[in-house]
C-alpha positions as CSV (number, residue, x, y, z in Angstrom):
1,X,-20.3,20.3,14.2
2,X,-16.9,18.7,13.5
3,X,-15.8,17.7,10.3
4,X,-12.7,15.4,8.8
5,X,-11.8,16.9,5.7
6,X,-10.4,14.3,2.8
7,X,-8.8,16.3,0.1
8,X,-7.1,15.1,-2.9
9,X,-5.2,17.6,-4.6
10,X,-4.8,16.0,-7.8
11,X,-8.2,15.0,-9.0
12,X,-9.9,16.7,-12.1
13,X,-6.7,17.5,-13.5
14,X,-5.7,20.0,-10.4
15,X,-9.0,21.2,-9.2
16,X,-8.2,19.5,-5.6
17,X,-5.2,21.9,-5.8
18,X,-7.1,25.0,-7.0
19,X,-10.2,24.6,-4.5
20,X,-8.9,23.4,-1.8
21,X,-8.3,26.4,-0.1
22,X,-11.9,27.9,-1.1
23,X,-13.2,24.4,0.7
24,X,-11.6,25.4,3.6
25,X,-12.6,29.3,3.6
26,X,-16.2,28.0,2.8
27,X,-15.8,25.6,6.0
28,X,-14.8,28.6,8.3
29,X,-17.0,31.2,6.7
30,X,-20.2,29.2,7.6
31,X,-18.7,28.4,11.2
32,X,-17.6,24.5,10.8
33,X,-14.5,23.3,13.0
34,X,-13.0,20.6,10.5
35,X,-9.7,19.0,10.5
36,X,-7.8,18.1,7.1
37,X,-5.5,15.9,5.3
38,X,-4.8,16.3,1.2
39,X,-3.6,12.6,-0.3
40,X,-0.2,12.3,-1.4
41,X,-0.3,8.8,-3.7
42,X,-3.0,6.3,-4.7
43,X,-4.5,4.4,-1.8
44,X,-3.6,7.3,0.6
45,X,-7.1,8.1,1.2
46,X,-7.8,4.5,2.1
47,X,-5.4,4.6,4.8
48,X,-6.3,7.7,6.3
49,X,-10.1,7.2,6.7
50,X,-9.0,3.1,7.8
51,X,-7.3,4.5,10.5
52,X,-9.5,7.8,11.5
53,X,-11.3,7.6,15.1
54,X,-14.9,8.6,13.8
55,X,-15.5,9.1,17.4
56,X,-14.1,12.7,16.6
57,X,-16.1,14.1,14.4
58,X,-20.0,14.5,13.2
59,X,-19.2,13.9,9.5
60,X,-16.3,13.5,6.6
61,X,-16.0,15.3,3.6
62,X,-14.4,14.4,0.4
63,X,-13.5,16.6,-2.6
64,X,-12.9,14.5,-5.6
65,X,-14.2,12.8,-7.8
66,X,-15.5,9.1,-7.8
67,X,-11.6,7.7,-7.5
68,X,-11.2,9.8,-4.5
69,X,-14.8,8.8,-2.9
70,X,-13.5,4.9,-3.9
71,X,-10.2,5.3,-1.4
72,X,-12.4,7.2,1.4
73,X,-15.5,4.6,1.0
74,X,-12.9,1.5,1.4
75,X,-11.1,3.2,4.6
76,X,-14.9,3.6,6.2
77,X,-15.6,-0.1,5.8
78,X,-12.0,-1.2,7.0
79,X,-12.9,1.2,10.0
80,X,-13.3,0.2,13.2
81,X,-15.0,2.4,15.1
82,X,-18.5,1.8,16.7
83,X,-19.6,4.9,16.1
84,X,-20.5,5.8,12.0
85,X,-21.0,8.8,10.9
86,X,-22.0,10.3,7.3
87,X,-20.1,11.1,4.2
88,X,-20.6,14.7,2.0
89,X,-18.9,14.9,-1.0
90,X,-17.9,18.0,-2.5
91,X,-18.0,17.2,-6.3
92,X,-14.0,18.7,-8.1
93,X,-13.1,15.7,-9.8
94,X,-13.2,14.7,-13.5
95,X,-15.4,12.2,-13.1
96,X,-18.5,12.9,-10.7
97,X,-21.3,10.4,-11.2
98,X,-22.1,9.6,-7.7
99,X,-22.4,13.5,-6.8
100,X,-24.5,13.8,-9.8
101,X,-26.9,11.4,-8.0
102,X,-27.6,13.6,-4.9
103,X,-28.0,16.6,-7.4
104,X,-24.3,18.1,-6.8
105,X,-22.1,19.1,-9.7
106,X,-19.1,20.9,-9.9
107,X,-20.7,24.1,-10.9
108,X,-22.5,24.4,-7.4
109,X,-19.9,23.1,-5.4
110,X,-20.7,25.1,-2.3
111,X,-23.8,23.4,-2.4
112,X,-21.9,20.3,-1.2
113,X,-20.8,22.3,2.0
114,X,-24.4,23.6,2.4
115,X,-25.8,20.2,2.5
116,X,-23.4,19.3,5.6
117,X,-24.6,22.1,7.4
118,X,-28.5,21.4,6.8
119,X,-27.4,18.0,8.8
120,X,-30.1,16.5,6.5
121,X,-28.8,12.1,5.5
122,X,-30.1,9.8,3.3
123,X,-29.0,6.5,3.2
124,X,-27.4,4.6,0.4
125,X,-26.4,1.3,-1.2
126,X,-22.8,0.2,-1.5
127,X,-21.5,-2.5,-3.6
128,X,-19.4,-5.1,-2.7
129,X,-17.2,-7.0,-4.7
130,X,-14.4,-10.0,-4.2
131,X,-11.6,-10.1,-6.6
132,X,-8.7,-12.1,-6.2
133,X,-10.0,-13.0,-2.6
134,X,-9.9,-9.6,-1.7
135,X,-13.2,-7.6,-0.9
136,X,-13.7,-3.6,-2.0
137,X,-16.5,-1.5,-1.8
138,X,-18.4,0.8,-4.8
139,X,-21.2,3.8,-4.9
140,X,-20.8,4.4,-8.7
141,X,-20.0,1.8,-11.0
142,X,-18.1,-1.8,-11.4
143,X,-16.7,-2.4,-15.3
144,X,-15.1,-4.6,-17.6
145,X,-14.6,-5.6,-21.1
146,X,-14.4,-2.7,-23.8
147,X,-15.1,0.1,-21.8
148,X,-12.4,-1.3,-19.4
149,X,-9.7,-1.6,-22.5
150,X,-10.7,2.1,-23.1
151,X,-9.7,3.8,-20.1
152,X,-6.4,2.0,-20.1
153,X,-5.7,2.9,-23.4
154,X,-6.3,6.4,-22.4
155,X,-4.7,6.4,-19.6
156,X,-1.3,5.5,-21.1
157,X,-2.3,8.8,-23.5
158,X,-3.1,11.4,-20.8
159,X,-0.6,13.3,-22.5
160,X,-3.4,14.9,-25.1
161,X,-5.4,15.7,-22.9
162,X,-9.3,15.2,-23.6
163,X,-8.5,13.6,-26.8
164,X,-7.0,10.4,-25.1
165,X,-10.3,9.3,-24.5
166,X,-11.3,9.7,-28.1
167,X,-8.0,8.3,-29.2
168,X,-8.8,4.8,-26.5
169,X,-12.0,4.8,-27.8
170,X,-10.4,4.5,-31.8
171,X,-7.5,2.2,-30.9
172,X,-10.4,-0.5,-29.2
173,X,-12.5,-0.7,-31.9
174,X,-10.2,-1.5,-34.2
175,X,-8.7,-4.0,-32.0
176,X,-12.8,-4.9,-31.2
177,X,-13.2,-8.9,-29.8
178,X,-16.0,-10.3,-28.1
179,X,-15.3,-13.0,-24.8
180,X,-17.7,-15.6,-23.1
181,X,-19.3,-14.1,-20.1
182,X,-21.0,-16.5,-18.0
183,X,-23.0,-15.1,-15.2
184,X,-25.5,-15.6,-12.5
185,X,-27.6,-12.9,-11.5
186,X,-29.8,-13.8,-8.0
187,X,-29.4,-17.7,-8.7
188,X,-30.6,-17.8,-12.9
189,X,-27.4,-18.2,-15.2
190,X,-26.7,-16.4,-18.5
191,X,-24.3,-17.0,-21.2
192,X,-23.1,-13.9,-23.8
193,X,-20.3,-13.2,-26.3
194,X,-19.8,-9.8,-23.9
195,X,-18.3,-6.8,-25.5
196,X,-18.4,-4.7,-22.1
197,X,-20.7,-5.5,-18.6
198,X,-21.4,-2.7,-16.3
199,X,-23.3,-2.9,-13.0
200,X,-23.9,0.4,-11.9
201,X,-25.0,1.5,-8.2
202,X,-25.6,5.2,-9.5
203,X,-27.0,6.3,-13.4
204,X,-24.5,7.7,-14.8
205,X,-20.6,7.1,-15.2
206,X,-17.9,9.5,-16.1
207,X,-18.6,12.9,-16.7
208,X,-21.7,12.4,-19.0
209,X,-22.0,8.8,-19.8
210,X,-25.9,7.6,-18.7
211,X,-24.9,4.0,-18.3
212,X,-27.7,2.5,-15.8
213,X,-30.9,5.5,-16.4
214,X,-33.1,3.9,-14.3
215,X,-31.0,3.0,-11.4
216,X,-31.4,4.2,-8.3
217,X,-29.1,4.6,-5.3
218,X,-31.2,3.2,-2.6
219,X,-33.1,0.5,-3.9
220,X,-31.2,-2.2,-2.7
221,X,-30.3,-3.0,-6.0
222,X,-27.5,-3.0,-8.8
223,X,-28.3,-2.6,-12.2
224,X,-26.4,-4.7,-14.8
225,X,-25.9,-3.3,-18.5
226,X,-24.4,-5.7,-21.2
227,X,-23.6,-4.9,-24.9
228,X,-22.6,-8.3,-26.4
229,X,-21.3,-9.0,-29.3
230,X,-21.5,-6.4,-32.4
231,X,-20.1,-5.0,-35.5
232,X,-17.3,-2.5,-35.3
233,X,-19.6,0.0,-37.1
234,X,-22.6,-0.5,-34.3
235,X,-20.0,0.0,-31.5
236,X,-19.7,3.3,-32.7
237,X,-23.0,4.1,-33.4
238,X,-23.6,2.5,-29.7
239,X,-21.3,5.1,-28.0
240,X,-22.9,8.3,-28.3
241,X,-26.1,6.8,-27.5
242,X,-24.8,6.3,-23.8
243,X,-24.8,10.0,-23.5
244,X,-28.6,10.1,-23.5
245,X,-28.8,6.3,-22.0
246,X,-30.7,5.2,-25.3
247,X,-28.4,2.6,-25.6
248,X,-30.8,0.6,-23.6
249,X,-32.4,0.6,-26.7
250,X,-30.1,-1.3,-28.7
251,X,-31.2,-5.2,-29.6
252,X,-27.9,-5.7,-28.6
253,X,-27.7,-4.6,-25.3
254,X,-29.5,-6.1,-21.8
255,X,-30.0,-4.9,-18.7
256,X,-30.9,-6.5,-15.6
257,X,-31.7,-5.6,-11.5
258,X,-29.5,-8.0,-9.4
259,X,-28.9,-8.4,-5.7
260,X,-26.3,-10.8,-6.0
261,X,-24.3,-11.2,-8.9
262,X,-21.2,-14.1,-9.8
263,X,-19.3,-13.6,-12.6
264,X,-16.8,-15.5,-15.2
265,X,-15.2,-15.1,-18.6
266,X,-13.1,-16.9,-20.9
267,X,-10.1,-15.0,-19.8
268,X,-9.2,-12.7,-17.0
269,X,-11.1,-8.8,-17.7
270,X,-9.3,-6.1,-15.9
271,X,-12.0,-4.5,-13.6
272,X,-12.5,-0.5,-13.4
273,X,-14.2,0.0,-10.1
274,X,-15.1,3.6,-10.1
275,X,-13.0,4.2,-12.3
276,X,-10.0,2.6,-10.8
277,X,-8.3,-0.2,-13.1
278,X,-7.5,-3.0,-10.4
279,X,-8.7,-6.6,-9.8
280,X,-9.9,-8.8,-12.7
281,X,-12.6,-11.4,-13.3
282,X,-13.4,-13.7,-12.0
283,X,-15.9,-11.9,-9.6
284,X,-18.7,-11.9,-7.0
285,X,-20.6,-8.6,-6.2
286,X,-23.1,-7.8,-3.8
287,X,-25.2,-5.0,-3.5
288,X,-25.3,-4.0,0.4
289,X,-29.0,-1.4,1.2
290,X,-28.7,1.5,2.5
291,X,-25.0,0.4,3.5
292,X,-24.1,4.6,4.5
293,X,-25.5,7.7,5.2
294,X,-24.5,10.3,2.9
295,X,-24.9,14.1,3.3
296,X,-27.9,15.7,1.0
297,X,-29.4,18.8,-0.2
């Protein structure tokens, strides 16, 4: 067996940097020839696997988190090789929701490794989406809205830490607005003052956040979750509840299983494709079955 080796050395604040040479020990140790490249800026990772001859090798493996398996999913789809081969992910990043599907967590991480040696596959859905006429691939999750404004917020905080989150999470509410969403899920239209939309390949999102609990990652479908519009006081009360997915629960939130989805709002919503902020509204997404074949326990 021969294995490309995708590492970014930045993800979960370092990791990539810390385990990267354990990866490759655990590589050797259990006999597996591999070549490697570590990223060096955002979008590297897209290049690489774009221009990779898959002809090479019997698998790719990517230690992140979901950012990381973003760039590496949209170089396999610009690809062209004939031959396709599957994906094992090796869970480091901050955010790991797609690993936390196939039952691998950063705790475990040599179970990643294991898991390409077993050979065992399972196929999975990949979601499509156009933005700007431009067409990118998901496995986790495709946001907008409030939880969108969030992450930007704390990503111009980084600099505390954990705490940005929190801080994002503060600084939105207060600035709290709702926006027409207009959307048509599998032909049937809907119209909502939106305060976020999330359609969601895998369950959770994040580290902890169970956005979608009943999706599943090969059911040839996406799940759509949408909080619309709300007191300040209920989007708070509405946040911790997505830790345990009983936000479902909530009169104001909906949740719908979509093949196709087209959507528009009232003004341009920045989009955070697993967990990337890039492209805005308005958008069309697909969900594409059992689109790869992705390394398993």
């Amino acid at each position: 067996m021969k294995i490309f080796y995708l590492n970014n050395p930045v993800s979960g604040h370092k990791n990539g940097i810390k385990y990267f040479s354990k990866i490759k020990d655990a590589f050797s140790k259990r006999g597996i020839d591999y070549d490697f490249i570590q990223t060096e800026f955002a979008g590297h990772g897209t290049e690489i696997i774009k221009s990779l001859n898959f002809a090479n090798y019997d698998g790719i493996v990517v230690s992140g988190g979901d950012g990381t398996i973003f760039e590496m999913l949209n170089g396999y789809f610009a690809n062209k090789s004939v031959k396709k081969i599957p994906v094992g992910v090796v869970p480091i990043g901050r955010g790991n929701a797609f690993a936390r599907d196939l039952d691998l967590v950063p705790e475990r991480w040599e179970e990643a490794i294991d898991a390409v040696i077993s050979g065992r596959t399972k196929k999975v859905d990949v979601g499509i989406f156009t933005t700007e006429g431009t067409k990118y691939y998901f496995l986790n999750i495709l946001g907008f809205g409030f939880v969108t404004d969030i992450a930007a917020t704390a990503q111009k905080l980084k600099m505390f830490g954990d705490l940005s989150y929190i801080l994002g999470v503060f600084y939105r509410t207060i600035a709290l607005k709702s926006f027409n969403l207009k959307m048509e899920i599998d032909g049937k239209v809907f119209e909502r003052e939106n305060v976020f939309t999330e359609i969601s390949n895998s369950r959770y999102t994040g580290r902890d956040f169970l956005m979608a609990p009943s999706a599943k990652i090969d059911d040839g479908l996406l799940d759509v979750t949408l909080l619309n519009k709300l007191s300040r006081v209920k989007v708070l009360q509405c946040l911790p509840k997505i830790f345990t997915g009983t936000h479902v629960q909530m009169k104001e939130v909906e949740t719908f299983k979509a093949r196709r989805i087209k959507i528009e709002t009232t003004s341009a919503k920045t989009l955070t494709p697993d967990g990337q902020l890039m492209g805005a509204t308005p958008i069309e997404v697909e969900c594409l079955p059992e689109a790869i074949e992705v390394f398993v326990k």
